[in-house]
PyMOL Python script that loads the backbone (N, CA, C, O; Angstrom):
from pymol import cmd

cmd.read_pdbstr("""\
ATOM      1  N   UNK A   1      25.761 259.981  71.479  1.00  0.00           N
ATOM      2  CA  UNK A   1      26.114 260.555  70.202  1.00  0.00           C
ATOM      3  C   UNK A   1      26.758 259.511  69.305  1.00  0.00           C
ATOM      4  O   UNK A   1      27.356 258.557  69.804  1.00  0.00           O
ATOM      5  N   UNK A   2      26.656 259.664  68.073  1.00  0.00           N
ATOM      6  CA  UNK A   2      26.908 258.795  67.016  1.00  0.00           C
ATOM      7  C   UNK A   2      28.315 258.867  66.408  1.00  0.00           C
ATOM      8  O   UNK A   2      28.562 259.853  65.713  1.00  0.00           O
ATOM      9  N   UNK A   3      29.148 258.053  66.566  1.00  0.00           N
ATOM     10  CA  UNK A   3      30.630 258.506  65.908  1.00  0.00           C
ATOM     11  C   UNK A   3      30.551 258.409  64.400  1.00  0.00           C
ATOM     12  O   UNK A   3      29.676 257.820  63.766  1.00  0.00           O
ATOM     13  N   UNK A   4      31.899 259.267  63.774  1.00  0.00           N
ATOM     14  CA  UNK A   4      31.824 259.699  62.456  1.00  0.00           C
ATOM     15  C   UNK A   4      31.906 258.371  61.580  1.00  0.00           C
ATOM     16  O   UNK A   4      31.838 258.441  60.353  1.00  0.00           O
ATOM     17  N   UNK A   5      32.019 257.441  62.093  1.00  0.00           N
ATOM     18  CA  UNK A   5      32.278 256.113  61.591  1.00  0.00           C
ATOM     19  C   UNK A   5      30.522 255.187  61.247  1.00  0.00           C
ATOM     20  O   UNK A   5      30.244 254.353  60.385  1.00  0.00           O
ATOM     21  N   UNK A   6      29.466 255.950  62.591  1.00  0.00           N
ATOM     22  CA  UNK A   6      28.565 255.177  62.763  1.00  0.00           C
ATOM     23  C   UNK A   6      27.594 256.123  61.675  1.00  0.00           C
ATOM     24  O   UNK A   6      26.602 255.674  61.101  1.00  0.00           O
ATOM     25  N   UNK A   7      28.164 257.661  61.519  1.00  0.00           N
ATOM     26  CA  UNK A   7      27.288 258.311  60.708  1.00  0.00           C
ATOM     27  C   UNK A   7      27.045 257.789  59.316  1.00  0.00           C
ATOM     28  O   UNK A   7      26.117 257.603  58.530  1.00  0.00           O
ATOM     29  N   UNK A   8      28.557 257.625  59.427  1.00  0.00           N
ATOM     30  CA  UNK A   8      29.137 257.289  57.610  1.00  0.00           C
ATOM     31  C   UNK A   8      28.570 256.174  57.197  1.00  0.00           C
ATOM     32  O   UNK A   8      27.940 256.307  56.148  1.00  0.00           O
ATOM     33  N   UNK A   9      28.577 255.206  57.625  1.00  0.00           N
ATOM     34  CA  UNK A   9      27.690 253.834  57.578  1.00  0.00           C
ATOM     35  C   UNK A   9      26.109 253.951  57.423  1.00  0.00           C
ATOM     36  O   UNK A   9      25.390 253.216  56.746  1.00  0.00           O
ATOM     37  N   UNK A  10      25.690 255.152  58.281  1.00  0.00           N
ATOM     38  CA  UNK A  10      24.163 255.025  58.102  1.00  0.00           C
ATOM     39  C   UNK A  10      23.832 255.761  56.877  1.00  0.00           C
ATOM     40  O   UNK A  10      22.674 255.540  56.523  1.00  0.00           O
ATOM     41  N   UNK A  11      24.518 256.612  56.074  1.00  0.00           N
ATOM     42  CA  UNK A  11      24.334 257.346  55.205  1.00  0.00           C
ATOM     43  C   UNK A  11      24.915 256.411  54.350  1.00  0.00           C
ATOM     44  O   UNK A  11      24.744 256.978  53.271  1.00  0.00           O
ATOM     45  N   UNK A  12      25.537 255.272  54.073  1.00  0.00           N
ATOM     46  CA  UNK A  12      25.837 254.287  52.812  1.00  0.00           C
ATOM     47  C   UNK A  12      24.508 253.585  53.058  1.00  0.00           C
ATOM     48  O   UNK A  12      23.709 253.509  52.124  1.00  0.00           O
ATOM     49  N   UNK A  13      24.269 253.165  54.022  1.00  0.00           N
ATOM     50  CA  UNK A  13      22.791 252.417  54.082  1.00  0.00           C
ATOM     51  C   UNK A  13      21.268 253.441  53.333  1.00  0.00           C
ATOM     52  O   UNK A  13      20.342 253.188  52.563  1.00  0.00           O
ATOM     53  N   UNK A  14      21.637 254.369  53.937  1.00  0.00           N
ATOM     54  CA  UNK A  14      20.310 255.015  53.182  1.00  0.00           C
ATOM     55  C   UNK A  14      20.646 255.435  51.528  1.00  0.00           C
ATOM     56  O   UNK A  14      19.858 255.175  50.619  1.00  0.00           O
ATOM     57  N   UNK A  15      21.821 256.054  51.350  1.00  0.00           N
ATOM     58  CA  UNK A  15      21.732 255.907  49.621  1.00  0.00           C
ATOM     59  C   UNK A  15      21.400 254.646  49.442  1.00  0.00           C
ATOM     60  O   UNK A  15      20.273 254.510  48.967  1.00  0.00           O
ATOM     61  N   UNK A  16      22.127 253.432  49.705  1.00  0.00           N
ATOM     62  CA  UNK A  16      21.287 252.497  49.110  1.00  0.00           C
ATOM     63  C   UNK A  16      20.060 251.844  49.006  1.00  0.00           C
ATOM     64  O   UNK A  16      19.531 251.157  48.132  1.00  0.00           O
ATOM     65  N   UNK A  17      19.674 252.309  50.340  1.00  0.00           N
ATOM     66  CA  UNK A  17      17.702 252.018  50.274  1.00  0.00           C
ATOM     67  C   UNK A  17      17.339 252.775  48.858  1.00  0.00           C
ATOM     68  O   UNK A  17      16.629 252.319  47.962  1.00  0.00           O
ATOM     69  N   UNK A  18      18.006 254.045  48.887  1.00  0.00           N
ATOM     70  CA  UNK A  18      17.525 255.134  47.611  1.00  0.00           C
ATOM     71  C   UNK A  18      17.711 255.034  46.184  1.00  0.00           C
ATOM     72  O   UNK A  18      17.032 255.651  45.364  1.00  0.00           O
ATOM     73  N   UNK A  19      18.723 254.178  45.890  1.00  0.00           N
ATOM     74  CA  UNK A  19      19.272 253.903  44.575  1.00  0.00           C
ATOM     75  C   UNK A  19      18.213 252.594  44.442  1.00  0.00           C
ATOM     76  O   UNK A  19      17.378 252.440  43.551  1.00  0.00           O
ATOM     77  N   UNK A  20      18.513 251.598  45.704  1.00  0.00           N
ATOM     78  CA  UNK A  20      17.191 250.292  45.059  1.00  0.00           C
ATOM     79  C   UNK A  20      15.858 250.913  44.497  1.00  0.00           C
ATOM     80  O   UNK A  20      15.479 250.859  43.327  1.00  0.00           O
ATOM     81  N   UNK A  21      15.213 251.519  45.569  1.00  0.00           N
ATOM     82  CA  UNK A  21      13.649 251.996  45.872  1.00  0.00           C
ATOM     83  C   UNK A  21      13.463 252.682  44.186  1.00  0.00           C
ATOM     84  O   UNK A  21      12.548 252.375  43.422  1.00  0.00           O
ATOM     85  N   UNK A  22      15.090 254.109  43.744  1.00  0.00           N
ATOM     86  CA  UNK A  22      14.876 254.396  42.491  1.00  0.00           C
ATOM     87  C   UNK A  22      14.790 253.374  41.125  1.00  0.00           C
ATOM     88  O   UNK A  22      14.089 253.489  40.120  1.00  0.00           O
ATOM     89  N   UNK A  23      15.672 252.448  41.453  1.00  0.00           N
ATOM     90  CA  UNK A  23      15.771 251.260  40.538  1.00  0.00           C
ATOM     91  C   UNK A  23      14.341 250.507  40.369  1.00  0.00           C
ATOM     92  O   UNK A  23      13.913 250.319  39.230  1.00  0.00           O
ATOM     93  N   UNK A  24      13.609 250.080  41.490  1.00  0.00           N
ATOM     94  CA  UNK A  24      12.191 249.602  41.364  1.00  0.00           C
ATOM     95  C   UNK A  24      11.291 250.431  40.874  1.00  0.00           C
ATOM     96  O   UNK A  24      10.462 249.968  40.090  1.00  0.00           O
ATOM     97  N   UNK A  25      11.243 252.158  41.305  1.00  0.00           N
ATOM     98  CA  UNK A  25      10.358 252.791  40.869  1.00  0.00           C
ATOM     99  C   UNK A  25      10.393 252.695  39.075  1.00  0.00           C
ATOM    100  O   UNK A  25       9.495 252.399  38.286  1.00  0.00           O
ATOM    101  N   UNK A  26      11.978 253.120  38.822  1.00  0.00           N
ATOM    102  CA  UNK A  26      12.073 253.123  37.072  1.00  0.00           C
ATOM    103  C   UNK A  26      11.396 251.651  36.597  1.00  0.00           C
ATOM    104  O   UNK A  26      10.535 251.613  35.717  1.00  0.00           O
ATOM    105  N   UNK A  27      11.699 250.911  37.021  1.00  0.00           N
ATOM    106  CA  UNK A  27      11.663 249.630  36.248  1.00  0.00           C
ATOM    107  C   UNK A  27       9.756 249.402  36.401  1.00  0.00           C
ATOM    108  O   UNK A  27       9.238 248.596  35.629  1.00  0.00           O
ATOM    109  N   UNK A  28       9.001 250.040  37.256  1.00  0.00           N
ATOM    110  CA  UNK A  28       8.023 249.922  37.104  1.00  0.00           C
ATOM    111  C   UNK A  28       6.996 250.858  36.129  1.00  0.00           C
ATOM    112  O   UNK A  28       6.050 250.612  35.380  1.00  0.00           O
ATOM    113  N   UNK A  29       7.655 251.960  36.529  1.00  0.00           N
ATOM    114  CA  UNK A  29       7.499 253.188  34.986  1.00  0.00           C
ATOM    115  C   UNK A  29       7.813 252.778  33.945  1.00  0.00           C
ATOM    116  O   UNK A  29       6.885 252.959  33.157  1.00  0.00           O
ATOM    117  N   UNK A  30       9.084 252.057  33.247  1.00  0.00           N
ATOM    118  CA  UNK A  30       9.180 251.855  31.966  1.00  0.00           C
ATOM    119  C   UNK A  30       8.269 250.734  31.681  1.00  0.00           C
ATOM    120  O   UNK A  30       7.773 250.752  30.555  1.00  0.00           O
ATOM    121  N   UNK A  31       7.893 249.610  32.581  1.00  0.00           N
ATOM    122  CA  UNK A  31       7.719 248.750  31.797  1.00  0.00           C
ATOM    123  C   UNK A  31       6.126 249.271  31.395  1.00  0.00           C
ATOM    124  O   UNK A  31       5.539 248.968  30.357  1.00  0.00           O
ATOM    125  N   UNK A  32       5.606 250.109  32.467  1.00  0.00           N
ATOM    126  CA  UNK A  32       3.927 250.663  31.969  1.00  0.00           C
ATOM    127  C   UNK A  32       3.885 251.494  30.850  1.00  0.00           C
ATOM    128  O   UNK A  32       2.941 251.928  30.190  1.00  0.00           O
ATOM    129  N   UNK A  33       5.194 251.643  30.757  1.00  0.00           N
ATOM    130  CA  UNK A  33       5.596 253.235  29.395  1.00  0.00           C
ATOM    131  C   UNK A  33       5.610 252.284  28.316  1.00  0.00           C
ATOM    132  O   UNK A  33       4.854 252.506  27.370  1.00  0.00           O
ATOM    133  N   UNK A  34       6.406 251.174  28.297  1.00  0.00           N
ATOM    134  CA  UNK A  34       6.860 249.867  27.197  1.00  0.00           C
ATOM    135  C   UNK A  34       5.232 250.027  26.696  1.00  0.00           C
ATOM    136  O   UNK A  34       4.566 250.616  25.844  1.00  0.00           O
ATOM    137  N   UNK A  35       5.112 249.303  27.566  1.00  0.00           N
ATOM    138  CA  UNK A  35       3.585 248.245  27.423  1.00  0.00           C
ATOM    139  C   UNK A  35       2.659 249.467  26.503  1.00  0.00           C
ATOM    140  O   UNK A  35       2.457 249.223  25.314  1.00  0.00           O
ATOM    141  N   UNK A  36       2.215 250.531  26.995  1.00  0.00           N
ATOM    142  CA  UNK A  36       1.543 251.709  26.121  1.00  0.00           C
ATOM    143  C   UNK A  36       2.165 252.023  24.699  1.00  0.00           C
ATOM    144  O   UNK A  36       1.807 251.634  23.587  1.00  0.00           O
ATOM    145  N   UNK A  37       3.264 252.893  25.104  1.00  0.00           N
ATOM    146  CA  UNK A  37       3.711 253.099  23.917  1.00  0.00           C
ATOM    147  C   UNK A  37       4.139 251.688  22.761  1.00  0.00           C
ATOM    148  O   UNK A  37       4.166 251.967  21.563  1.00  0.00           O
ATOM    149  N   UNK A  38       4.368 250.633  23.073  1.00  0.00           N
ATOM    150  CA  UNK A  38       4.446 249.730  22.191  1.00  0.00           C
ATOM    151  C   UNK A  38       2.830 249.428  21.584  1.00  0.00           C
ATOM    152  O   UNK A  38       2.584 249.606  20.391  1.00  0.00           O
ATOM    153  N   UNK A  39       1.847 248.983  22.495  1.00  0.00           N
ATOM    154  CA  UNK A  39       0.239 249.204  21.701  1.00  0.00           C
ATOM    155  C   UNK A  39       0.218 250.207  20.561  1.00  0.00           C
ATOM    156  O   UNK A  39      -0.097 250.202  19.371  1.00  0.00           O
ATOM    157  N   UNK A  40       0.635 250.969  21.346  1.00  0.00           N
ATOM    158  CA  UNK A  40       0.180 252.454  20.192  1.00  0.00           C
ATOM    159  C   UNK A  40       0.849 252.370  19.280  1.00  0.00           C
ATOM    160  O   UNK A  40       0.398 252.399  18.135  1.00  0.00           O
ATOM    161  N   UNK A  41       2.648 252.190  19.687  1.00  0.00           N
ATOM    162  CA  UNK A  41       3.114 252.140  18.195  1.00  0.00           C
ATOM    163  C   UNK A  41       2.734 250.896  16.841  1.00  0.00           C
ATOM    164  O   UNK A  41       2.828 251.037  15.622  1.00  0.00           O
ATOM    165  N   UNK A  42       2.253 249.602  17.726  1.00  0.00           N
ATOM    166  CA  UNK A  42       1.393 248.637  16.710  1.00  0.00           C
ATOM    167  C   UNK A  42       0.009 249.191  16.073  1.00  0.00           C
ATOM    168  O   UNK A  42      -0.411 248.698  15.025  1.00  0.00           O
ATOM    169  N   UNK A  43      -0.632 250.151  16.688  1.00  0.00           N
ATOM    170  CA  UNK A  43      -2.061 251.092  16.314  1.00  0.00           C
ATOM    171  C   UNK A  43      -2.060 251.372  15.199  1.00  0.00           C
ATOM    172  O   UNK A  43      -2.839 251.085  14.290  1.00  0.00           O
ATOM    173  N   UNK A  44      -0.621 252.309  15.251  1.00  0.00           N
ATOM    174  CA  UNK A  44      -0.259 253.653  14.300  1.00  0.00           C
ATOM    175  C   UNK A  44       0.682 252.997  12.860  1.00  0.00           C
ATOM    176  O   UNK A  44       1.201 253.642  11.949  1.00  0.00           O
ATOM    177  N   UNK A  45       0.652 251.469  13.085  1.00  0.00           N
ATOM    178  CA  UNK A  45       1.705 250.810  11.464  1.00  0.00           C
ATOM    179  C   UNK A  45       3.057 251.055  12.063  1.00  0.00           C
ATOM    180  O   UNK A  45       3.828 251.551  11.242  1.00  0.00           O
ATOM    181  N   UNK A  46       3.466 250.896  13.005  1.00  0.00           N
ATOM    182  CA  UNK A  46       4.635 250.477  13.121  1.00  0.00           C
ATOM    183  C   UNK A  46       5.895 249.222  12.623  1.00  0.00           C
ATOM    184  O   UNK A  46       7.111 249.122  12.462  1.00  0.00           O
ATOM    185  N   UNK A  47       4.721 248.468  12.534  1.00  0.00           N
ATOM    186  CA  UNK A  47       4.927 246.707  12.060  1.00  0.00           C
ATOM    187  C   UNK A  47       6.107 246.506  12.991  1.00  0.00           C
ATOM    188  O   UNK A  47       6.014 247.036  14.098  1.00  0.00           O
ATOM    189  N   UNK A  48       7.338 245.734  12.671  1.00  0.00           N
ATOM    190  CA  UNK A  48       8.714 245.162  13.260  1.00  0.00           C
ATOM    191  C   UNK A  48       8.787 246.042  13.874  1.00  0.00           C
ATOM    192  O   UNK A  48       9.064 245.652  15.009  1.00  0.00           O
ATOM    193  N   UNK A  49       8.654 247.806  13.835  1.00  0.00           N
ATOM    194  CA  UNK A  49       9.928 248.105  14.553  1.00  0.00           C
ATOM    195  C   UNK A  49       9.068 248.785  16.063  1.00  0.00           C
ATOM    196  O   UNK A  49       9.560 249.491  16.944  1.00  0.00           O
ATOM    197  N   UNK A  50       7.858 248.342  15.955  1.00  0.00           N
ATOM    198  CA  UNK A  50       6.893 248.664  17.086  1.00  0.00           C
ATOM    199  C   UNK A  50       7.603 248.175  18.483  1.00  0.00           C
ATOM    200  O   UNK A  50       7.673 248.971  19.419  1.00  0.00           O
ATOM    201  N   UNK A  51       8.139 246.816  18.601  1.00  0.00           N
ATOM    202  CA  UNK A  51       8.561 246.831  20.162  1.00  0.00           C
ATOM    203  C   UNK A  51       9.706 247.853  20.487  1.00  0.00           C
ATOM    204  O   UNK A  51       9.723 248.627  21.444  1.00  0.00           O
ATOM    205  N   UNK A  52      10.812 247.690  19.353  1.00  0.00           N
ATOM    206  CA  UNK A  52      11.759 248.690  19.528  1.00  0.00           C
ATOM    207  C   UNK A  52      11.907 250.551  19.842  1.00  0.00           C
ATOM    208  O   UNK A  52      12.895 251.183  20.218  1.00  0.00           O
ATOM    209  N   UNK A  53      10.435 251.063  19.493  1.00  0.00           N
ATOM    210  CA  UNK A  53      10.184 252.783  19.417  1.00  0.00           C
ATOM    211  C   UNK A  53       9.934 252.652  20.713  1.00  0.00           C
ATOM    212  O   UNK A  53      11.076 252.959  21.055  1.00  0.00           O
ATOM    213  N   UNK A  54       9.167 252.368  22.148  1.00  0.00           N
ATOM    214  CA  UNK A  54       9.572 253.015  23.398  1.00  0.00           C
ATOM    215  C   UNK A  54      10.604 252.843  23.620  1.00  0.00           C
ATOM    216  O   UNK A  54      11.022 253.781  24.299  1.00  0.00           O
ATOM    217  N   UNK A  55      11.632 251.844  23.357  1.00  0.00           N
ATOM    218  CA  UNK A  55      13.182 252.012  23.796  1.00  0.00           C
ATOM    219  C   UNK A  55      13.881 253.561  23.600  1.00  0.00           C
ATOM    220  O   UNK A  55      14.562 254.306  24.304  1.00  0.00           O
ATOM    221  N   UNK A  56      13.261 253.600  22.121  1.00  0.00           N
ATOM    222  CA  UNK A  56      14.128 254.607  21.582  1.00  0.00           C
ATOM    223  C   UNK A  56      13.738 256.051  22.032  1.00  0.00           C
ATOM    224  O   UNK A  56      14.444 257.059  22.018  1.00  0.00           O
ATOM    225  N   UNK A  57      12.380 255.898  22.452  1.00  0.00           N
ATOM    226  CA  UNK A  57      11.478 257.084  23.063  1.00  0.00           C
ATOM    227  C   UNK A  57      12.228 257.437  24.797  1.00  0.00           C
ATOM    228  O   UNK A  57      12.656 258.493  25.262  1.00  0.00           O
ATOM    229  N   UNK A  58      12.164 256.497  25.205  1.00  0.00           N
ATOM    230  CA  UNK A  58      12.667 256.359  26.778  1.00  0.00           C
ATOM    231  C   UNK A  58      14.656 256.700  26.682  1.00  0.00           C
ATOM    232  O   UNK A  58      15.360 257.308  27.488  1.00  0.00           O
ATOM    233  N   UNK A  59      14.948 256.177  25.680  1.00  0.00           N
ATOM    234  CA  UNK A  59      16.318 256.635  25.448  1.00  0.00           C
ATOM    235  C   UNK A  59      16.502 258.144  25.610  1.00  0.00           C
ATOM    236  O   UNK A  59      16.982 258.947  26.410  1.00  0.00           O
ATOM    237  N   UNK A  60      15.861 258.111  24.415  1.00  0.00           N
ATOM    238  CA  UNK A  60      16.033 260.112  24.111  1.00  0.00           C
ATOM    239  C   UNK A  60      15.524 260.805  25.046  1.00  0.00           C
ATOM    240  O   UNK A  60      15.959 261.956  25.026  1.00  0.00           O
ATOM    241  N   UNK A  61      14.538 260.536  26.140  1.00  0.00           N
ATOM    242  CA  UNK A  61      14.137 261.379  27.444  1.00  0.00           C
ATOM    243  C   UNK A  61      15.296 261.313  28.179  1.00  0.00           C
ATOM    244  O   UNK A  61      15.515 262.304  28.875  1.00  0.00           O
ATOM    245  N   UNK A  62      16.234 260.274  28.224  1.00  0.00           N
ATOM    246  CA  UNK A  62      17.676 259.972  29.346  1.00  0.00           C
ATOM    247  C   UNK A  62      18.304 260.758  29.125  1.00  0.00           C
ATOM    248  O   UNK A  62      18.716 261.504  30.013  1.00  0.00           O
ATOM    249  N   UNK A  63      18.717 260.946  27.492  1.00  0.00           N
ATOM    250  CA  UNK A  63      19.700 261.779  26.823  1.00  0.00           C
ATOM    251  C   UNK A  63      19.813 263.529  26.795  1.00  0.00           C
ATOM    252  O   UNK A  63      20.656 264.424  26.837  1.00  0.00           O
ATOM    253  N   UNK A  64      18.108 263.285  26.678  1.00  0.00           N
ATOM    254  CA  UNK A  64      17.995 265.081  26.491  1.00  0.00           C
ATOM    255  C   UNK A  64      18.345 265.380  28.078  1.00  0.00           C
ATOM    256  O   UNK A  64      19.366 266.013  28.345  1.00  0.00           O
ATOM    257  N   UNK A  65      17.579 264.967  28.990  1.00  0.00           N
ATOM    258  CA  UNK A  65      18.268 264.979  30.191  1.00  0.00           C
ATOM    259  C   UNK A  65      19.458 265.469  30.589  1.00  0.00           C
ATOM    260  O   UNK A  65      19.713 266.670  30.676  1.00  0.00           O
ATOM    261  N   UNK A  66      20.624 264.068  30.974  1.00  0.00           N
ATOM    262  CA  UNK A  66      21.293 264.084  31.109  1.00  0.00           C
ATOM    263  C   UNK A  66      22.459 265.347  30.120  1.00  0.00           C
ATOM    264  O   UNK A  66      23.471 265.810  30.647  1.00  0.00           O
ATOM    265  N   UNK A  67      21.984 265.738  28.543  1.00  0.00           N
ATOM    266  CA  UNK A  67      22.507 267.229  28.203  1.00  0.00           C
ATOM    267  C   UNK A  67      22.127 268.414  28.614  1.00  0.00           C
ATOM    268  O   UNK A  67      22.739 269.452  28.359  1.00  0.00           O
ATOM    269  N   UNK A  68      20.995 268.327  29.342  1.00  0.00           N
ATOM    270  CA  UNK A  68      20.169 269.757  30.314  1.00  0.00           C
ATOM    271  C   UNK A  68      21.156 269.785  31.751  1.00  0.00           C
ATOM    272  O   UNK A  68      21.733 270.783  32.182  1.00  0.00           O
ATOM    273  N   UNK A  69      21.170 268.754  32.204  1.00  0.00           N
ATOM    274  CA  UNK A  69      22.435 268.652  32.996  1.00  0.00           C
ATOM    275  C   UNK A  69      23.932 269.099  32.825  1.00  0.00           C
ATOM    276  O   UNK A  69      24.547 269.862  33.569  1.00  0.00           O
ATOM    277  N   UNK A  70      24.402 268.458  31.670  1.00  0.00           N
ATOM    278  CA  UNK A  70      25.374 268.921  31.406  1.00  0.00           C
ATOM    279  C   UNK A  70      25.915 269.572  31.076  1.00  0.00           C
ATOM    280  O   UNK A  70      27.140 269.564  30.952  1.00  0.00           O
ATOM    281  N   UNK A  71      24.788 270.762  30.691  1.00  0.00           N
ATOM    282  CA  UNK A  71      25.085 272.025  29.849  1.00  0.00           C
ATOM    283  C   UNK A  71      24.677 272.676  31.160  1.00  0.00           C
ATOM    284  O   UNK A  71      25.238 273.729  31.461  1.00  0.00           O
ATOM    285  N   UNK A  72      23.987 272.291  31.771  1.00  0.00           N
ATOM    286  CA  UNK A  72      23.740 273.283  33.278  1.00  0.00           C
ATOM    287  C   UNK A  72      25.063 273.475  34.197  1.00  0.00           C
ATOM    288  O   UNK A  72      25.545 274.496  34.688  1.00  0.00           O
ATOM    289  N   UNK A  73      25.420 272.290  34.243  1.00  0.00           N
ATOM    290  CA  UNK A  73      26.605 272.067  34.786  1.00  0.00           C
ATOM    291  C   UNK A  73      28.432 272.877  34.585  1.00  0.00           C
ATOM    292  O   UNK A  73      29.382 273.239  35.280  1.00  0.00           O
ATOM    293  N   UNK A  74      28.014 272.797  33.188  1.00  0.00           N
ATOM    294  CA  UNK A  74      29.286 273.799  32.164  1.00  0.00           C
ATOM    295  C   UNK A  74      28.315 274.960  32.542  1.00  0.00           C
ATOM    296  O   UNK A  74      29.231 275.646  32.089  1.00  0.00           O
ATOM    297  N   UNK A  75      27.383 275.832  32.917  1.00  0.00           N
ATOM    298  CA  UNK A  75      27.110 276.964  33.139  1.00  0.00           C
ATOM    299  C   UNK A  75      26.507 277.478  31.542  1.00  0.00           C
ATOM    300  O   UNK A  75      26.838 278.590  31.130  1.00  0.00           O
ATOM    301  N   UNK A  76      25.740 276.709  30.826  1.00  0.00           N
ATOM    302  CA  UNK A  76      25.333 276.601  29.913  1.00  0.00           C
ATOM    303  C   UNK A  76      24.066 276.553  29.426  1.00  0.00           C
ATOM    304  O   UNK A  76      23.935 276.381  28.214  1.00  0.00           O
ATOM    305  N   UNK A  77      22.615 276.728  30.464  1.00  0.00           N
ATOM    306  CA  UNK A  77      21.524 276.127  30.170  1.00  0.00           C
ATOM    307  C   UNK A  77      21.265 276.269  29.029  1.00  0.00           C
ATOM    308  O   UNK A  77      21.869 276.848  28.126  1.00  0.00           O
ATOM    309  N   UNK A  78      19.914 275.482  29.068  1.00  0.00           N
ATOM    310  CA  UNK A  78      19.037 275.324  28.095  1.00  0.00           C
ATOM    311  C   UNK A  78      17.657 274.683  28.075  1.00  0.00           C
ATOM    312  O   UNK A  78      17.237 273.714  27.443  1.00  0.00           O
ATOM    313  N   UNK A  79      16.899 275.736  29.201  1.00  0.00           N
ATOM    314  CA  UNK A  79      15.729 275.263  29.771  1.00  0.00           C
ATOM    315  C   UNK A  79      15.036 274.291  28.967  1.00  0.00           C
ATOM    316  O   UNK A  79      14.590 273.238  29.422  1.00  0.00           O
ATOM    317  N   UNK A  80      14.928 274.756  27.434  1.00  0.00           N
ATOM    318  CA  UNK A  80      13.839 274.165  26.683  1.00  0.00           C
ATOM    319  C   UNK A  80      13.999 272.207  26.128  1.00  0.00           C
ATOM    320  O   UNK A  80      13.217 271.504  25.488  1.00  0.00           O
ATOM    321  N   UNK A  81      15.807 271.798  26.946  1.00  0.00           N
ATOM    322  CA  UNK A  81      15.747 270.683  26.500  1.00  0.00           C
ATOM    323  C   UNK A  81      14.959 269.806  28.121  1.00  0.00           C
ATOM    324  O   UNK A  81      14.789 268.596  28.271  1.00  0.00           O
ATOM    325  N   UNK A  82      14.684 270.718  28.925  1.00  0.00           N
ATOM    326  CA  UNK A  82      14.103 269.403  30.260  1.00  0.00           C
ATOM    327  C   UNK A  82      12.613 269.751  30.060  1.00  0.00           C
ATOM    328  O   UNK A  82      11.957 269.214  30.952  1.00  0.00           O
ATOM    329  N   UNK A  83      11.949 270.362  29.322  1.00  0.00           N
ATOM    330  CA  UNK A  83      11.220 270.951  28.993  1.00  0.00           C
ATOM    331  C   UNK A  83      10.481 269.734  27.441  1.00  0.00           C
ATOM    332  O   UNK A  83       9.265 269.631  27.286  1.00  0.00           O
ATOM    333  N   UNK A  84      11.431 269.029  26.573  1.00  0.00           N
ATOM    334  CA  UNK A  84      11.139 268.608  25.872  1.00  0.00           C
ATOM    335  C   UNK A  84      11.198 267.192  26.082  1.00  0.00           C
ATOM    336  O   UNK A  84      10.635 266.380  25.347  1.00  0.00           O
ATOM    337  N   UNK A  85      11.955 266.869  27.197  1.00  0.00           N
ATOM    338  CA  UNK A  85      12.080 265.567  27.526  1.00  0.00           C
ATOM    339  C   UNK A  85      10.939 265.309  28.454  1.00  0.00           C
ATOM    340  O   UNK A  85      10.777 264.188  28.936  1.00  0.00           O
TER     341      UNK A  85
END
""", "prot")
cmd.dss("prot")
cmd.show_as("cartoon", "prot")
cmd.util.cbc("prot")
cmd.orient("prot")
């Protein structure tokens, strides 16, 4: 049997496999999200501010988020903002 010491350790090891593995997955999603949505926004006359609109696109999905959360959290929903993100 595993002491509470040897548990605790294996469970810091696996969040962190989980936080890297999430960190690689995002960073491979945004940059395919970048790369699209920046084309398109050069398509559509964006001019200058074309590299900058997936930032701002990928921002506001974090944000609406993280307030669907937080209003869930205060006992508050508001299905329609995880819904829009």
């Amino acid at each position: 049997m595993r002491s509470a010491a040897g548990a605790a350790r294996l469970q810091r090891i696996l969040v962190a496999v989980v936080v890297v593995g999430a960190v690689v997955i995002a960073a491979i999603g945004f940059a395919g999200s970048y790369t699209a949505v920046r084309d398109l926004a050069e398509r559509k006359g964006f001019g200058a501010f074309a590299p900058y609109f997936p930032i701002g696109v990928d921002a506001g999905i974090v944000v609406l988020l993280a307030l669907d959360l937080l209003l869930t959290w205060i006992r508050i929903p508001f299905p329609l903002l995880r819904q829009t993100a």
